[in-house]
Structures are given as structure tokens and as C-alpha cells.
BABA-68623 format. One record per atom (N, C-alpha, C): y, z, x. Coordinates in steps of 0.1 Angstrom, whole numbers, plus 5000, padded with zeros to 4 digits. Example, Ala and Ser with C-alpha at 12.3 -4.5 7.8 and 13.67 -1.06 7.14 Angstrom:
BEGIN
494350785132
495550785123
496750785132
497850715128
498950715137
500050795129
***
This chain:
BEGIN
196374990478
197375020488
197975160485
197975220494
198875350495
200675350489
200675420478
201775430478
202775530483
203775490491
203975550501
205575670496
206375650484
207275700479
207275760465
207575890464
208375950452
209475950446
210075900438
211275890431
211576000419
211976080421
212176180409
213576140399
213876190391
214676220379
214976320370
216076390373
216476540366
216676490356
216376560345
216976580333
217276710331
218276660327
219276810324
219176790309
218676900300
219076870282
219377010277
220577010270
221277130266
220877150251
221777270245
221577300229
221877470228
220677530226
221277630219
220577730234
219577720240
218877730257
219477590269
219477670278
219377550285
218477550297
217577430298
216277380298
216677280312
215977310324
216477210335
214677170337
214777040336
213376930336
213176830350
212276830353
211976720364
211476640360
211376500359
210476410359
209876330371
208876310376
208076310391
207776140385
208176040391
207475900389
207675800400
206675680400
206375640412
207375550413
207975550423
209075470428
209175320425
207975280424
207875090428
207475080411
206975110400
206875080390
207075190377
208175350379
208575430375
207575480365
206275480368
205075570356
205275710366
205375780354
204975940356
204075930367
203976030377
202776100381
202076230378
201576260367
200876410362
200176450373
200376580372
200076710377
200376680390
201776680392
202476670410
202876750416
202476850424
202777000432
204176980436
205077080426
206277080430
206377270431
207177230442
207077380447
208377420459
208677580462
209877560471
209277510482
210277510494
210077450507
209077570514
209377690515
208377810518
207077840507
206877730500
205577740489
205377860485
206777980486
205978100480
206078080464
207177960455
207477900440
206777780442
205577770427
205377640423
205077600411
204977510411
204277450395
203777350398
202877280386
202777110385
203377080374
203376960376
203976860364
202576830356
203176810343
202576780332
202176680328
200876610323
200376480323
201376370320
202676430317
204076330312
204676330326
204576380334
205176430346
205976490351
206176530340
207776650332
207276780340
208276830346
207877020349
209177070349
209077200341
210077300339
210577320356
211877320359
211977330369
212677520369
212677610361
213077690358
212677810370
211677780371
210777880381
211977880395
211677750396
212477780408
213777780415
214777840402
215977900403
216377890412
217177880422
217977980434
217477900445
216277760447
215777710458
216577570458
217277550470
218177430470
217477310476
216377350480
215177220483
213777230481
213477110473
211877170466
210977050470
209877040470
208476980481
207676970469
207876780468
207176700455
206376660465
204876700461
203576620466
202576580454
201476470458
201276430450
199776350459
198376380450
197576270461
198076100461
197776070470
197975910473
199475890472
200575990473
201975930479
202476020489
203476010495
203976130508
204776210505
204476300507
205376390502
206776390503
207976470496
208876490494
210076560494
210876600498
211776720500
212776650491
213276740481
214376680474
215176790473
216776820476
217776870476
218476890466
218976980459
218976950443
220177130446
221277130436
222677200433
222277300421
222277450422
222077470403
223677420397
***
């Protein structure tokens, strides 16, 4: 069956840099999803997530809504404050 939702999770973790993290995981049983195209809303910023499903969200600075896709779930617009 198609899983139909993304659920994300910021982590924010501070120290001596400060480091702003995404974690991308499936909504209905919270496993990571690795390598999830997260990118701005105008795709001209992106990255993927990392087989942990962790991505530096650093790149994309300054974008107050960013487009989590992923095969086999629907995509995502998530709204997010620096």
C-alpha cells in the first residue's frame, strides 16, 4: 500500500556552531526515509537526506517553505521560521 504522508522533525542542536537538521520519517511507523529530495518551493535549493534521513538544512537559509519528496509517499510543503 501506498504510503500516502510525510512527517518531518527539526532538530535544532547548538554548541560552539550552530547546525539546523531535518529528519524526513514516515508518518504511520516514524523510520527515517534516506535519500528524500528536500528542496525550496522554486527547486532552484536542494539536497537529499542521508540514509539516517537526517539533511543539513543549512543550504537553504532564507526559504520559508521547503518541498519534502520522496518515491512511494506525496509530497510535501513544510513551512518552517529561521
Amino acid at each position: 500500500m501506498l504510503r500516502s504522508y510525510i512527517c518531518v522533525f527539526l532538530l535544532f542542536i547548538s554548541g560552539y556552531t550552530f547546525a539546523q537538521t531535518l529528519t524526513v520519517v514516515d508518518k504511520t511507523d516514524l523510520r527515517p526515509i534516506p535519500y528524500a529530495s528536500v528542496s525550496s518551493t522554486d527547486k532552484t535549493i536542494g539536497t537529499k537526506t542521508n540514509a539516517q534521513g537526517v539533511v543539513d538544512i543549512a543550504r537553504l537559509q532564507g526559504t520559508s517553505i521547503i518541498l519534502i519528496s520522496a518515491n512511494g509517499y506525496k509530497s510535501q510543503e513544510i513551512r518552517f521560521e529561521d
